[in-house]
C-alpha positions in Angstrom: -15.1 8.6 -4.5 -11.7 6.9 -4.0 -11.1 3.3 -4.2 -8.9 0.8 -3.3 -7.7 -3.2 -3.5 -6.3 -4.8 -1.3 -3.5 -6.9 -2.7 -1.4 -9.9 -1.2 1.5 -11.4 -2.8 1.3 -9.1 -5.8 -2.8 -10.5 -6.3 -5.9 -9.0 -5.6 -8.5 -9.8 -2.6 -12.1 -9.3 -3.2 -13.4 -6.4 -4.8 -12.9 -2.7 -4.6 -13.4 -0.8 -1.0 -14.3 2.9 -1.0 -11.6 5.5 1.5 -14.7 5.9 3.9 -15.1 2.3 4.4 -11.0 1.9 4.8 -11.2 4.9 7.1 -14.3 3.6 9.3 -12.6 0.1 9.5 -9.1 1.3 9.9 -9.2 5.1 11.9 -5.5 4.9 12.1 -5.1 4.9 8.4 -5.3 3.2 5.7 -3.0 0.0 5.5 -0.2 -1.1 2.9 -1.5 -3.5 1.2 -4.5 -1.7 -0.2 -3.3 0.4 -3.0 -5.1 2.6 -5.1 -8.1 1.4 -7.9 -10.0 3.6 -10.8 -13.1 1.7 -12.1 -13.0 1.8 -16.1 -16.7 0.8 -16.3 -18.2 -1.9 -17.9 -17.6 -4.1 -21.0 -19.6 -2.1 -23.8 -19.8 -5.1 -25.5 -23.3 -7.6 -25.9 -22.7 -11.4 -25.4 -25.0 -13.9 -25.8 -27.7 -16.2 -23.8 -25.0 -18.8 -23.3 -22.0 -16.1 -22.9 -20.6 -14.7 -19.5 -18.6 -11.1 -18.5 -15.7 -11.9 -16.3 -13.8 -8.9 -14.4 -10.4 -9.2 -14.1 -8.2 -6.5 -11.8 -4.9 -5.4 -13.5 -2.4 -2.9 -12.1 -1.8 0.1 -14.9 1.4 1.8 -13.5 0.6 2.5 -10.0 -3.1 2.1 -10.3 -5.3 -0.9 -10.5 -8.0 -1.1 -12.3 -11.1 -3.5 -14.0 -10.1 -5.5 -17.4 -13.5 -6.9 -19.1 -14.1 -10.1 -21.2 -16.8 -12.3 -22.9 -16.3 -16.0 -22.1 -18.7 -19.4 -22.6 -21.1 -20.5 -19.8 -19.9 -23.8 -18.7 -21.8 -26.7 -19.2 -23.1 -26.2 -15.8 -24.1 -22.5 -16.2 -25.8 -22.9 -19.4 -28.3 -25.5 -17.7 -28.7 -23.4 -14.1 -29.4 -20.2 -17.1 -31.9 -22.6 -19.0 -33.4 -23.3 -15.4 -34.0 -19.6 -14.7 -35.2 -18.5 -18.0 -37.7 -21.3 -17.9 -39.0 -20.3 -14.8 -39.1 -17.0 -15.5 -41.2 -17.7 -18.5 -43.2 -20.4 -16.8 -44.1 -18.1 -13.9 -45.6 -15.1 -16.6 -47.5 -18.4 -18.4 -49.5 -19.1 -15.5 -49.6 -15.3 -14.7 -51.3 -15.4 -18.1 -53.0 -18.1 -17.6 -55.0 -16.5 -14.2 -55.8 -13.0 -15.9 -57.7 -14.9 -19.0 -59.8 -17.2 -16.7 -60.7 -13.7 -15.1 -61.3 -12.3 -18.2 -63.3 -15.2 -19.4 -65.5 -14.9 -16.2 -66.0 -11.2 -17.0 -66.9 -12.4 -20.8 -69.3 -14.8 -19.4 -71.1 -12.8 -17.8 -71.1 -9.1 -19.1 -71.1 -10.0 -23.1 -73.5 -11.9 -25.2 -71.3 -12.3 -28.0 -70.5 -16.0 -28.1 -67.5 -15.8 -30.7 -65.6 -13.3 -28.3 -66.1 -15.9 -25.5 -65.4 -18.8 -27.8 -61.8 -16.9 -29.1 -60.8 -16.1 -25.2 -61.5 -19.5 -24.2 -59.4 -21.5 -27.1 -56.9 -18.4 -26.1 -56.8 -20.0 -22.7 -56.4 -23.4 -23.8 -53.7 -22.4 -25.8 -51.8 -20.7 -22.8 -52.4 -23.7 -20.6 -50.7 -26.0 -23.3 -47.9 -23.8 -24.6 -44.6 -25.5 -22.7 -40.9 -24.0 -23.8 -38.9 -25.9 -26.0 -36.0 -23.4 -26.5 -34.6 -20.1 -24.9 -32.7 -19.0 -27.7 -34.9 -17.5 -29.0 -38.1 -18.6 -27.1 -39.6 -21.4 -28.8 -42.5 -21.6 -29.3 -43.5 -18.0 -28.6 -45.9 -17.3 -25.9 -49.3 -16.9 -27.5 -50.7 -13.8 -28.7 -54.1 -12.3 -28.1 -57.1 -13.1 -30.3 -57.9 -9.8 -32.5 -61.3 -9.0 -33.0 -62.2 -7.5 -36.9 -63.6 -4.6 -37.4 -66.5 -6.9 -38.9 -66.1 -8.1 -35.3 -65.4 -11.6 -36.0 -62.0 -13.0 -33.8 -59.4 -14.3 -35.3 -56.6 -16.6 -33.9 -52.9 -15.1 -34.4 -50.6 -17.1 -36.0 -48.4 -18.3 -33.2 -50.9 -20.6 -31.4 -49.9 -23.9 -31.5 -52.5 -26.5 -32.7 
């Protein structure tokens, strides 16, 4: 697949177009000012929570192609990222939250064993009161399951908050 940029006054506009797109738009060719582009890929580099890739188009002889960096979130983006990984993590909560007062129903009624329905139900009260704190790394962690001994008692994991 070919690609080109259009470029005015030496800069690029927009993003990459593919020939058939130029060709569709433009039947009678395509124009000047788009000039060939090779994509190099990605950055292969990780970044953090807090850290952004920026794309940058530089020419390479005749050829333009991508140049890739790792910069800071501003001030601004670090709190609309904070927003969406707390919603994100809010939403599976209360996801949780639903399937254990299923399950808790189903304990009710299908088991006898009062410890198992005692350990699901403080599970549930822990899920209900867990809120995030941090997102790097997610504090406090989302509560784990109650385990069940094979002497069948249930214990509580050690990340439930009191």
């Amino acid at each position: 697949m070919n690609l080109f940029l259009k470029i005015v006054d030496g800069k690029p506009v927009n993003h990459p177009s593919t020939e058939e797109n130029l060709l569709q738009a433009f039947p009678e060719g395509i124009p000047v000012e788009y000039e060939p582009f090779e994509r190099s890929g990605t950055h292969n580099s990780e970044y953090g929570v807090f850290e952004k890739s920026i794309v940058e188009y530089v020419k390479n002889g005749d050829v333009w192609t991508d140049s890739w960096s790792i910069a800071p979130m501003t001030e601004e983006e670090k709190a609309v990222r904070i927003e969406e990984i707390s919603t994100a993590v809010t939403r599976q909560v209360k996801q949780e939250n639903l399937r254990i007062a299923e399950y808790n129903i189903m304990l009710a009624t299908a088991m006898s064993d009062l410890r198992a329905l005692q350990a699901w139900s403080k599970y549930a009260d822990v899920c209900k009161a867990w809120t995030l704190k941090s997102v790097v790394p997610t504090t406090p962690p989302i509560p784990a399951f109650p385990e069940r001994t094979p002497e069948g008692f249930w214990i509580e994991p050690n990340n439930w908050i009191s």
